[in-house]
C-alpha positions as CSV (number, residue, x, y, z in Angstrom):
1,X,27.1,1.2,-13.8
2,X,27.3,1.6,-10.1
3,X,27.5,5.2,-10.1
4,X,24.8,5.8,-12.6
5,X,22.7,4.1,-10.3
6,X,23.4,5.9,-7.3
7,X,23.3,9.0,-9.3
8,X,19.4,7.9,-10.0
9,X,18.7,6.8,-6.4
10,X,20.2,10.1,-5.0
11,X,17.7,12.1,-7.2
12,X,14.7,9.7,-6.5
13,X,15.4,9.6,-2.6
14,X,15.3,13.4,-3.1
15,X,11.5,13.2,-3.7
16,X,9.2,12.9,-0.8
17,X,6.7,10.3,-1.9
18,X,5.6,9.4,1.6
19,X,2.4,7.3,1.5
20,X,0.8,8.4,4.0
21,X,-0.1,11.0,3.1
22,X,-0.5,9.9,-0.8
23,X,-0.2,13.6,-1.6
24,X,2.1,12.2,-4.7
25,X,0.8,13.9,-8.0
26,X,1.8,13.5,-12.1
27,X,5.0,15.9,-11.3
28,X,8.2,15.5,-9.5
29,X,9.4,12.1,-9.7
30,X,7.3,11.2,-12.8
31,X,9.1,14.0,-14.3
32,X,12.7,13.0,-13.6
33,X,11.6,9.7,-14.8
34,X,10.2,10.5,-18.3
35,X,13.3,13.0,-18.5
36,X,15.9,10.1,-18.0
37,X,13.9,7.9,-20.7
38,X,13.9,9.5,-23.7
39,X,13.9,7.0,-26.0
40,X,10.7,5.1,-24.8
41,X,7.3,5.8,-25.4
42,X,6.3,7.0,-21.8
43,X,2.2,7.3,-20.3
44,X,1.5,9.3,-17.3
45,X,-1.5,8.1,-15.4
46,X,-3.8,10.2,-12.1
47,X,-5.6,7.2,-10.4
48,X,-6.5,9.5,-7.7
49,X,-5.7,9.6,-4.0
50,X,-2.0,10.0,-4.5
51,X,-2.1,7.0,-7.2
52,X,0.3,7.5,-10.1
53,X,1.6,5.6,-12.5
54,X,4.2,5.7,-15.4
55,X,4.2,3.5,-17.9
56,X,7.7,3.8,-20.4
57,X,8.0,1.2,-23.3
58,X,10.7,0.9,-25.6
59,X,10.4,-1.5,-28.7
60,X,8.2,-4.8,-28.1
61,X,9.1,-6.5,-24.9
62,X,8.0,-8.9,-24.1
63,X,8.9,-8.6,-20.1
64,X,7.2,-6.1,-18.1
65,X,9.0,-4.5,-14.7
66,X,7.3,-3.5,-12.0
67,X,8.5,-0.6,-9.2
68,X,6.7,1.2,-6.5
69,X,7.9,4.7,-6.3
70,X,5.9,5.6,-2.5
71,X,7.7,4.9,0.7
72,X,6.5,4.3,4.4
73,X,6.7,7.6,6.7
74,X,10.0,8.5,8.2
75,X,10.2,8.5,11.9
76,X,11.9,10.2,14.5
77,X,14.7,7.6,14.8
78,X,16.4,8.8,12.0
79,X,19.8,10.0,12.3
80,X,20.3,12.4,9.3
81,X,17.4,13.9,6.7
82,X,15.8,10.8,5.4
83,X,15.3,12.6,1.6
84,X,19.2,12.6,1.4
85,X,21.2,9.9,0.3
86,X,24.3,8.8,1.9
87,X,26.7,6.3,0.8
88,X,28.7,4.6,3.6
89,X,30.3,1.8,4.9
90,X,28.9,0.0,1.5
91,X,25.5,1.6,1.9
92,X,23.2,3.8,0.4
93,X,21.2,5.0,2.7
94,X,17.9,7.1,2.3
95,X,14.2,6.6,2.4
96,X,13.0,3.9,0.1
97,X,16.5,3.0,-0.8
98,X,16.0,-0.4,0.3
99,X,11.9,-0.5,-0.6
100,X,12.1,0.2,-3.4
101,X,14.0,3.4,-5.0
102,X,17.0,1.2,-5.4
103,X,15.3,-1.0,-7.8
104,X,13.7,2.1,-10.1
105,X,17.2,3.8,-10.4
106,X,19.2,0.6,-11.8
107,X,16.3,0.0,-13.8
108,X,17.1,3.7,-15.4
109,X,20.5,2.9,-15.3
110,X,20.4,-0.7,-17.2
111,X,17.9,1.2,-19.8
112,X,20.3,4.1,-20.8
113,X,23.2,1.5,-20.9
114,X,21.3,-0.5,-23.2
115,X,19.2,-0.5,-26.4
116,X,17.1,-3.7,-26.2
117,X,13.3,-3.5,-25.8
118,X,12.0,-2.6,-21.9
119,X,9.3,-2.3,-20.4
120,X,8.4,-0.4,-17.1
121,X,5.8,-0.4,-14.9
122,X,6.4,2.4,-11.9
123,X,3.4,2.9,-9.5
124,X,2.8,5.1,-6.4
125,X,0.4,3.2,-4.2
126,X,1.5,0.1,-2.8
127,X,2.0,1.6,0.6
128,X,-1.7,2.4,1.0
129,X,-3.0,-1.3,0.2
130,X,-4.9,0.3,-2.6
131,X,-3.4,-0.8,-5.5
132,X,-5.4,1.6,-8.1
133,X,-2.3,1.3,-10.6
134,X,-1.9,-2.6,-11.1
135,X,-6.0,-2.8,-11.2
136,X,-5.3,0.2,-14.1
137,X,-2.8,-1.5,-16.0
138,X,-4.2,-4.9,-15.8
139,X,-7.4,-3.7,-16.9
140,X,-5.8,-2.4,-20.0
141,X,-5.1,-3.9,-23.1
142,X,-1.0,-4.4,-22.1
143,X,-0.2,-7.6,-23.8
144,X,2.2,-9.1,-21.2
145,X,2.4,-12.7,-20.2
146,X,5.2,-12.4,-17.6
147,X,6.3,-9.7,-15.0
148,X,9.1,-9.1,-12.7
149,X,8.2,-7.5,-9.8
150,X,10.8,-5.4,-7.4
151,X,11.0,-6.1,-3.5
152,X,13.8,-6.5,-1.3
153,X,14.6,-10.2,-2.1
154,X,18.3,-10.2,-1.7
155,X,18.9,-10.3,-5.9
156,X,16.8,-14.1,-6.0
157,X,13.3,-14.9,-7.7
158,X,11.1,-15.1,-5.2
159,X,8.1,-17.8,-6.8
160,X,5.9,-17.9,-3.9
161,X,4.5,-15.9,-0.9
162,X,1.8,-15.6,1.5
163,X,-1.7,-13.5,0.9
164,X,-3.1,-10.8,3.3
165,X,-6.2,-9.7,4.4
166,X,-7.1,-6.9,6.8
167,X,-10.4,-7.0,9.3
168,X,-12.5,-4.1,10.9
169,X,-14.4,-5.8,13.7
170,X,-17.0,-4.2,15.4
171,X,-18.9,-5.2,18.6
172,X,-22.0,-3.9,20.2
173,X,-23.0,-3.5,23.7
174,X,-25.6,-2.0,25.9
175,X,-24.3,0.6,28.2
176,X,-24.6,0.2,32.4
177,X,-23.2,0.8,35.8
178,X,-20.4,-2.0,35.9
179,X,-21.8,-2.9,38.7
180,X,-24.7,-5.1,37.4
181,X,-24.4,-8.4,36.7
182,X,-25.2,-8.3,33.1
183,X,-21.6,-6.4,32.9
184,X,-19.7,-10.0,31.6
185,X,-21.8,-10.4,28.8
186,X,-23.2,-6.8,28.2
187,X,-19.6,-5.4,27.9
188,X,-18.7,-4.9,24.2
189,X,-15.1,-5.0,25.3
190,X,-15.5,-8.3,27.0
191,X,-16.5,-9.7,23.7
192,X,-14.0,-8.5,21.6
193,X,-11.5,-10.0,24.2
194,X,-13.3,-13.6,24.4
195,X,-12.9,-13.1,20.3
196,X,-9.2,-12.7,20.6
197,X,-8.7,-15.2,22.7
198,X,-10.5,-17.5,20.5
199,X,-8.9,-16.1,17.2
200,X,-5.5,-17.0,18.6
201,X,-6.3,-20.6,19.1
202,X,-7.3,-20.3,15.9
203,X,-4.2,-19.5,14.5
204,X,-2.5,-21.3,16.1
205,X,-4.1,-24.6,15.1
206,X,-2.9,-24.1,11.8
207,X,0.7,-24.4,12.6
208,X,0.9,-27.6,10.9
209,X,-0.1,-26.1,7.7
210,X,2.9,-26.4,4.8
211,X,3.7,-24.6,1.0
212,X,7.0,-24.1,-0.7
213,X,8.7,-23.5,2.6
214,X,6.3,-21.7,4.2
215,X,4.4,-23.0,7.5
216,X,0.9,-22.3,10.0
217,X,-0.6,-18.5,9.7
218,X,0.0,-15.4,10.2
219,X,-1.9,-13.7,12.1
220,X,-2.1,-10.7,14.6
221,X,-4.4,-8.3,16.3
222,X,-2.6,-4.7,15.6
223,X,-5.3,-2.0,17.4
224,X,-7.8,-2.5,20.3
225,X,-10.4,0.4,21.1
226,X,-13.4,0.6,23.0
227,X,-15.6,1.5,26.3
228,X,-15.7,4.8,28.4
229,X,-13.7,4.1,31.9
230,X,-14.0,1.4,34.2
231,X,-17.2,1.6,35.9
232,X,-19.2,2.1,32.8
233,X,-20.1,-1.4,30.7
234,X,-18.5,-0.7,27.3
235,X,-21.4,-0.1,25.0
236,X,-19.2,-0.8,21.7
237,X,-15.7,-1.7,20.8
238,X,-13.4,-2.2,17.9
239,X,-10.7,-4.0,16.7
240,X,-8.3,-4.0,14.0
241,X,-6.6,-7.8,12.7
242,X,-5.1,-9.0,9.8
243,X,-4.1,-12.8,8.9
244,X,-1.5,-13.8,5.9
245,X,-2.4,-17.4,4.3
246,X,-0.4,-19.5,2.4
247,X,-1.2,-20.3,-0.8
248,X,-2.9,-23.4,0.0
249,X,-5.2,-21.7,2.5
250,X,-8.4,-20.7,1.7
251,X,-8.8,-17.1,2.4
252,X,-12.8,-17.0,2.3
253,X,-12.9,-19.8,4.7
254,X,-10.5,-18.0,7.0
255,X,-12.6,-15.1,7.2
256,X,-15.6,-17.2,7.9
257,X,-14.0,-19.3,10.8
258,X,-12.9,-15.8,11.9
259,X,-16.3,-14.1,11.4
260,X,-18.0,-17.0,13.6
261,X,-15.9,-16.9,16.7
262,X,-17.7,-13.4,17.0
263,X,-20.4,-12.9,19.3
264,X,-24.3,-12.5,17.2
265,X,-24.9,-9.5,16.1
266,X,-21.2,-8.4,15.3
267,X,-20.2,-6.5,11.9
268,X,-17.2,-8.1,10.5
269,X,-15.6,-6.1,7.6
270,X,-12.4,-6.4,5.4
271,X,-10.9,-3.8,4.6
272,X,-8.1,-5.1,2.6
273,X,-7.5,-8.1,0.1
274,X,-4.4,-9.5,-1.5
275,X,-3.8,-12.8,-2.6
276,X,-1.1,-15.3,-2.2
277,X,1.5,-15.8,-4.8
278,X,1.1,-18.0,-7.2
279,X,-2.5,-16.9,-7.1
280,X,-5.6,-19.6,-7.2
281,X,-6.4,-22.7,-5.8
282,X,-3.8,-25.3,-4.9
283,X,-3.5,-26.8,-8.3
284,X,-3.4,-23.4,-10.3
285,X,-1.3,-21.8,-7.3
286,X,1.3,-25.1,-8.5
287,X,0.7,-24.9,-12.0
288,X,1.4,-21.1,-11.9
289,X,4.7,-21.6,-9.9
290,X,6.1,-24.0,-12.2
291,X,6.1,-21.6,-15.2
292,X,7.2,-18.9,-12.8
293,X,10.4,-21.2,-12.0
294,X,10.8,-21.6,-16.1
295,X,10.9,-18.1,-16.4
296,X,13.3,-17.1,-14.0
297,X,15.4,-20.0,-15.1
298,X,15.3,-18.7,-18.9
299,X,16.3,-15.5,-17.2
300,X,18.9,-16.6,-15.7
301,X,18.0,-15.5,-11.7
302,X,18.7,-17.6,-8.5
303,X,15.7,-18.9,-6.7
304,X,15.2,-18.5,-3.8
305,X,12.8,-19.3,-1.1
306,X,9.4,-18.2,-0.3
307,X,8.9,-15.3,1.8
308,X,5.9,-13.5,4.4
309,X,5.7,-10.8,3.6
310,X,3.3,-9.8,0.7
311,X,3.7,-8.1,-2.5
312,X,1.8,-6.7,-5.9
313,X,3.0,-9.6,-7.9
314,X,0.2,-11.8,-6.6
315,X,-1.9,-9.1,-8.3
316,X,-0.1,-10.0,-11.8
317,X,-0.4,-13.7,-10.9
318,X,-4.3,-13.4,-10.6
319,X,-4.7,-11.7,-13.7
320,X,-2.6,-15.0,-15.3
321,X,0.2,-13.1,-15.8
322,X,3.8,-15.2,-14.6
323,X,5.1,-13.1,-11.5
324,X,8.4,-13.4,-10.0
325,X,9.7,-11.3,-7.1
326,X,12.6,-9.8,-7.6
327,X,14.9,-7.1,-6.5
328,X,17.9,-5.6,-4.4
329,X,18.4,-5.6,-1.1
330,X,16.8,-7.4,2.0
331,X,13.3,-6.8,3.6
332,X,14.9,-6.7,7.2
333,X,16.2,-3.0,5.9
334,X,12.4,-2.2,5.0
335,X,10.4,0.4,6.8
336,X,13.6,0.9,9.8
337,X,15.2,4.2,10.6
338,X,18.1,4.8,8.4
339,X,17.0,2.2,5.7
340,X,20.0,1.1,3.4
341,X,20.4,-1.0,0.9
342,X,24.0,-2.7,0.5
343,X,26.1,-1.2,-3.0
344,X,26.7,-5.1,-3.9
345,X,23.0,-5.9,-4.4
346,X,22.8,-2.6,-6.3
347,X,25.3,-3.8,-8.5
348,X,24.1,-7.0,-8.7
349,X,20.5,-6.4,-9.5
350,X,21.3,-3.7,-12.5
351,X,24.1,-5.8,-13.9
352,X,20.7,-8.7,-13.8
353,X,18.8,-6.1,-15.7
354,X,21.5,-4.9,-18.1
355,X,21.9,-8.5,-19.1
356,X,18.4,-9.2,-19.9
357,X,17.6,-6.3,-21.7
358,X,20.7,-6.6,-23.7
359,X,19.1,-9.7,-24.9
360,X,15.9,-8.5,-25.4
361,X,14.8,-8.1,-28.8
């Protein structure tokens, strides 16, 4: 099945579903996909902004997969054109091979090699954190209980991961010569930097924090702007952080503890909302991951362990779906120049598929 698979992911690669710039539309990949599926009943969805989404059912399944079709931007550190595939040294390499095109083309493969009931799930937006497709399909009348979700997880279940949240923080100041006293505490600059300060103590005093594997918070401040030049008191100021809870954290009453280490008069915004997997407080979050574990179990995947990074399955998990990462390859390949995914966990993740919908009924 192998060479099925890479002669999806060569064609899929092909297509430049970059996000930025989410110029992705109903065409193009959506209509390889619905050609190589002829047998299911496939839906076509426009979300807008570059958010598509392809629904394909065959029979009544009673699993639903899940695959993001948009990659990160290329950069200049690739060695060869990103949008074709090559297959070396035991890798396919290409854009999105690894996150997640890899995935969508053994799940093609394992559907035309079998005849059981599937269901797929391919969206377009998860690299714009603005996840109009799941909110779609979980909005409609879908009938699913359980979802598997592709990542890079190295072909094991993945039960558990942190949430994320992303922060505009704006600070006010009143212009001046820098020469005035009143420049320490005018200076919107100097209170963004007394916040960070603070905000990393923060953090870091929840590094005795614990789930599934999983310790303290993630945090970081990724963009810093503000003030005019150096003798001018910086009359505003903005910065950009994000923080990634466990599942045990509260995420409202992170943002609150953040929010008050700023200075009065402040505008704290998010700007972007996931939540942990399994989703809900501590003892739903447990509850939640102990059916998970059934699941994969009765399907027959490795578990492994809990992992950072954050994913679209805690979206499934919120709506009471049970969510399960799961997928080829490793997220240490994600977003690099020459991205690759290894021909083993290619293998390894349709032959998983095969098998399950072989059973399926």
């Amino acid at each position: 099945m192998l060479d099925a698979v890479l002669r999806h992911l060569r064609a899929l690669v092909a297509f430049d579903t970059r996000n930025p710039p989410r110029a992705i539309d109903s065409g193009g990949i959506f209509d390889y996909i619905r050609g190589q599926l002829p047998d299911f009943e496939v839906t076509v969805s426009d979300h807008g902004a570059g958010a598509v989404s392809l629904f394909a059912r065959r029979g009544q399944p009673a699993l639903l997969f899940n695959v993001h079709l948009d990659t990160v931007p290329d950069s200049p550190a690739w060695t060869a054109d990103p949008h074709v595939l090559r297959v070396e040294d035991g890798r396919a390499i290409g854009l999105g091979a690894c996150d997640i095109k890899g995935a969508a083309a053994a799940l093609i493969a394992a559907a035309q090699a079998s005849d059981g009931d599937a269901a797929f799930l391919f969206s377009s937006d998860e690299e714009a954190n603005d996840p109009r497709c799941i909110a779609a399909f979980l909005a409609s009348a879908h009938g699913f209980e359980d979802v598997l979700v592709a990542e890079p997880t190295g072909c094991e279940a993945v039960l558990a991961h942190r949430g994320i949240a992303a922060v505009q923080l704006r600070f006010h100041g009143e212009a001046g010569h820098a020469s005035g006293a009143q420049a320490l505490s005018a200076s919107a600059v100097h209170k963004a930097m007394r916040w960070g300060v603070d905000a990393l103590a923060l953090a870091e005093g929840e590094a005795h924090q614990r789930f599934g594997g999983l310790t303290g918070l993630r945090f970081n401040i990724g963009r810093v702007e503000g003030g005019i030049k150096a003798n001018v008191i910086a009359p505003a100021a903005e910065v950009r952080f994000g923080f990634r809870p466990l599942p045990s954290q509260d995420m409202e009453m992170l943002h609150a503890r953040f929010a008050a280490l700023a200075a009065e008069g402040s505008d704290y915004t998010p700007t972007f909302f996931g939540p942990s997997l399994p989703a809900g407080d501590v003892s739903a979050a447990e509850e939640r991951r102990l059916a998970a574990r059934d699941l994969a179990d009765g399907l027959g995947l490795a578990i492994g362990n809990a992992v950072d990074f954050w994913t679209e399955a805690s979206l499934f998990s919120a709506a009471g779906l049970n969510a399960i990462v799961y997928g080829p390859g490793h997220i240490a390949q994600a977003h690099t120049a020459d991205e690759w995914v290894s021909l083993d966990q290619l293998a390894r993740y349709a032959g998983a598929v095969h098998a399950i919908l072989s059973k399926a009924t």
